[in-house]
N, C-alpha and C positions, 0 to 999 in steps of 0.2 A: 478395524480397518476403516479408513475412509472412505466412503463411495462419493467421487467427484459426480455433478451433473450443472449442464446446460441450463443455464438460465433461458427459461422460452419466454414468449411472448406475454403478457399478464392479460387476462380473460377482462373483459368489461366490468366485473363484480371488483376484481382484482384490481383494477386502475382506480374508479371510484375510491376505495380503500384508500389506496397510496396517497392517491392527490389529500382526501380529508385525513389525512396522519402525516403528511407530509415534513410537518413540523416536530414530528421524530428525531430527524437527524440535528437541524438546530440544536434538541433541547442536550441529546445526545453528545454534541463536540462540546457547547459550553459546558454539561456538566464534567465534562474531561479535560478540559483547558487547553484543547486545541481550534487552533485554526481555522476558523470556515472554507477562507480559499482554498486552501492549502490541502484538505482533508475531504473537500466535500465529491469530488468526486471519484473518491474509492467509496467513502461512507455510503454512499448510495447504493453502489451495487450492494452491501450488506444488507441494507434498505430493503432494498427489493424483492432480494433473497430472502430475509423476513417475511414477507408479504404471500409470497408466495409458497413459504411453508405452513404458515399461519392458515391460510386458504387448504390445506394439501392434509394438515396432521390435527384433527378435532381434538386429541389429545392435549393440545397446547391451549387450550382456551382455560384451563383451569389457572393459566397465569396471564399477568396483562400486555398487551401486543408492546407496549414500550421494553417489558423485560424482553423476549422472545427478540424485538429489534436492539435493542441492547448488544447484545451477545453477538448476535450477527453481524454487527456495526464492526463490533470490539475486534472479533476475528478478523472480518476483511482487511480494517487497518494494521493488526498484527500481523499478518501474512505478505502485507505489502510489505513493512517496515523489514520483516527479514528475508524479504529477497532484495531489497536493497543494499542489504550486508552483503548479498554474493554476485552483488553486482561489478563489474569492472568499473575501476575508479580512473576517472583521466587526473590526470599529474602534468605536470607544465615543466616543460625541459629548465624554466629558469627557477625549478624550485631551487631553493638552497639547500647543501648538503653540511649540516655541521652546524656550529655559532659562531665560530673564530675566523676562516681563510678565505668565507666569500664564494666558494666555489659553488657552483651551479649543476645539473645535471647535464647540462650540454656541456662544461666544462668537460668532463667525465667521461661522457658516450660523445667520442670523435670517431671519424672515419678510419683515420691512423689504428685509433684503439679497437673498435671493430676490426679490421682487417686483420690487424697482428693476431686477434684472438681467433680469429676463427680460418684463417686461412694460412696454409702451412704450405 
């Protein structure tokens, strides 16, 4: 099971850290061929999280903090990416329905059509 927690505040040892490995997350999107804009600020918070695991679990030191931010980077952007799937999708009444007749979604959902369907 997963135990969620609160990202807190990062202690002074803990900011020093970040700021001189900062360049984690750069090296981290281009080796994955994304985005900077686009990615950097979810990447961070995985960032961070690193940072402060790293600081948290001495066990972790046997590998090197770019793996340890790796992985963290890797989730947080995977986590976003699939709650974007269960996100509500806006759609535009002039989408088209179909290839052939043209018709549009506001063609389709009229008031007339409403009404008749739902009121008896």
């Amino acid at each position: 099971m997963r135990i969620y927690q609160k990202l807190s505040p990062l202690t002074e040892e803990e900011r020093i850290f970040a700021e001189e490995n900062h360049d984690v997350i750069s090296w981290f999107l281009k080796l994955e061929g994304r985005d900077y804009d686009e990615n950097y600020s979810i990447a961070v918070f995985g960032y961070l999280k690193a940072v402060k695991r790293w600081f948290a679990r001495e066990d972790l030191h046997k590998y090197s903090f770019k793996t340890i931010a790796r992985w963290a980077i890797k989730n947080y952007l995977y986590c976003e990416e699939e709650k974007s799937f269960r996100r509500i999708q806006t759609i535009s009444l002039e989408t088209p329905i179909g290839d052939e007749n043209g018709l549009t979604l506001m063609d389709v959902i009229t008031y007339d059509n409403y009404l008749n369907h739902y009121v008896s």
